[in-house]
C-alpha positions as CSV (number, residue, x, y, z in Angstrom):
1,X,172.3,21.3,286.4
2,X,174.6,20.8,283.4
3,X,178.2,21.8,283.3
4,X,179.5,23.2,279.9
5,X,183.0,22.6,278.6
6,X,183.8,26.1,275.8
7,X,186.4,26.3,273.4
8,X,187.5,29.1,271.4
9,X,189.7,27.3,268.7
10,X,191.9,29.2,265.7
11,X,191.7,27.1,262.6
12,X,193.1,27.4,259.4
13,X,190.3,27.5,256.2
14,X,192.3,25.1,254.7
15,X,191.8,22.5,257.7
16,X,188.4,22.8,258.0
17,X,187.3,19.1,256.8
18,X,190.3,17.8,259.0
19,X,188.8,19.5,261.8
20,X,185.5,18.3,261.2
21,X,186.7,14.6,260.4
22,X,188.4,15.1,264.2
23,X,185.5,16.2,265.9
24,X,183.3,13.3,264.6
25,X,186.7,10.6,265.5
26,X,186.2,12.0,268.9
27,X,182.9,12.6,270.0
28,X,182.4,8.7,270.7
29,X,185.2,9.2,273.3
30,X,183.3,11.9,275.0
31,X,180.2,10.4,274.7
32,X,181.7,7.0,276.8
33,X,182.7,9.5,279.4
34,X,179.3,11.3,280.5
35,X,179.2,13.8,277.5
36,X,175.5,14.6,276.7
37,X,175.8,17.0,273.6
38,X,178.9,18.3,271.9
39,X,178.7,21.2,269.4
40,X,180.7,22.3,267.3
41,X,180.3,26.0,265.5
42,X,182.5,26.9,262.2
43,X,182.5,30.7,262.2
44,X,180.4,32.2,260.0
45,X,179.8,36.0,261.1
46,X,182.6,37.1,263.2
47,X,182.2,40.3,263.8
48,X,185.7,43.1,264.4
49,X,185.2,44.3,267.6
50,X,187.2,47.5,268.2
51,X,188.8,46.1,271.8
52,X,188.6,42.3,271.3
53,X,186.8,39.9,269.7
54,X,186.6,36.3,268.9
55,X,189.6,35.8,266.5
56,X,191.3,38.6,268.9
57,X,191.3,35.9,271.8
58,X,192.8,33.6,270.1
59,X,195.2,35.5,267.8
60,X,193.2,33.8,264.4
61,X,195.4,35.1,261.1
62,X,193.9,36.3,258.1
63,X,194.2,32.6,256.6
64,X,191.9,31.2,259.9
65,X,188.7,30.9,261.0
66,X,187.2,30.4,265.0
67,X,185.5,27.0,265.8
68,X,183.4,27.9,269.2
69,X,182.8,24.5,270.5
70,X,181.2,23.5,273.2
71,X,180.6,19.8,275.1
72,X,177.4,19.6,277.4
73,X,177.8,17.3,280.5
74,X,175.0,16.4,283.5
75,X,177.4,17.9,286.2
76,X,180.5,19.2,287.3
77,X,181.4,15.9,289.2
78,X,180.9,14.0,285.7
79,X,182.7,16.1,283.9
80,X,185.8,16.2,286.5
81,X,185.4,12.3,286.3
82,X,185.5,11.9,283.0
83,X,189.0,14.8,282.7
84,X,191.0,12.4,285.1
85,X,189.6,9.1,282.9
86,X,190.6,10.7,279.2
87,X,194.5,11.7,280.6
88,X,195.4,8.2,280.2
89,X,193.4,7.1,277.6
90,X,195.2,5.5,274.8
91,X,192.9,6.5,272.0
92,X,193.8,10.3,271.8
93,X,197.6,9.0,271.2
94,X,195.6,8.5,267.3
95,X,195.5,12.4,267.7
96,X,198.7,13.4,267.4
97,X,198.7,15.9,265.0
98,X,195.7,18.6,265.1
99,X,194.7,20.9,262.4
100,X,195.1,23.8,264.6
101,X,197.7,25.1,266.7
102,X,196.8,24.4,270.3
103,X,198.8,27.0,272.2
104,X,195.7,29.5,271.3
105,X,193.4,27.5,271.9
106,X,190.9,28.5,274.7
107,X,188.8,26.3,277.3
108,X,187.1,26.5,280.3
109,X,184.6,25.1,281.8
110,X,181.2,26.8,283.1
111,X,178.6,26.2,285.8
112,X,175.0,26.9,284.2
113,X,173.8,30.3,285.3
114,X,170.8,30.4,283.1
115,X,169.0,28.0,280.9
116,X,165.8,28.4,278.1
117,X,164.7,25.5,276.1
């Protein structure tokens, strides 16, 4: 079964194409390693929850918006593979600077419980 990689991500309006132009620069790299889809969600209706919600978790200012992001492998064992592999890759050096701050970013990764096509 497939294992999902999420991400809650806090990112300003303003970076929203430099986002988007990231996403597309790094997909390929996924891809090489075992990724089978990657999506990428700009929020559109985030709703105010009274207890948390999704720019809660990731402490999102007025001036940012939540990506929800999330890369689909074939298993667990291909995505652990592919974690060690993209470490020491030399390409993500070309992403030095990220239109977001990282230190609220969330990720985890996710056995499939469930799944409808």
């Amino acid at each position: 079964m497939s294992y999902i990689q999420g991400m809650l991500i806090p990112v300003p309006f303003d970076k929203k194409q430099e986002y988007h132009e990231l996403s597309v620069k790094s997909a390929p790299i996924f891809m090489e390693y075992g990724a089978v889809r990657i999506m990428e969600g700009w929020g559109d209706n985030l709703i105010e929850g009274k207890v948390t919600d999704f720019k809660k978790s990731v402490q999102a200012t007025d001036d940012e918006n939540v990506i929800f992001s999330w890369i689909e492998w074939p298993d667990k064992q291909t995505y652990d593979e592919a974690v060690k592999k993209m470490e020491t890759d030399p390409r993500w050096e070309m992403f030095d600077e990220m239109p977001f701050d990282g230190k609220r970013m969330i990720w985890s990764g996710f056995e499939t419980l469930f799944e409808a096509k």
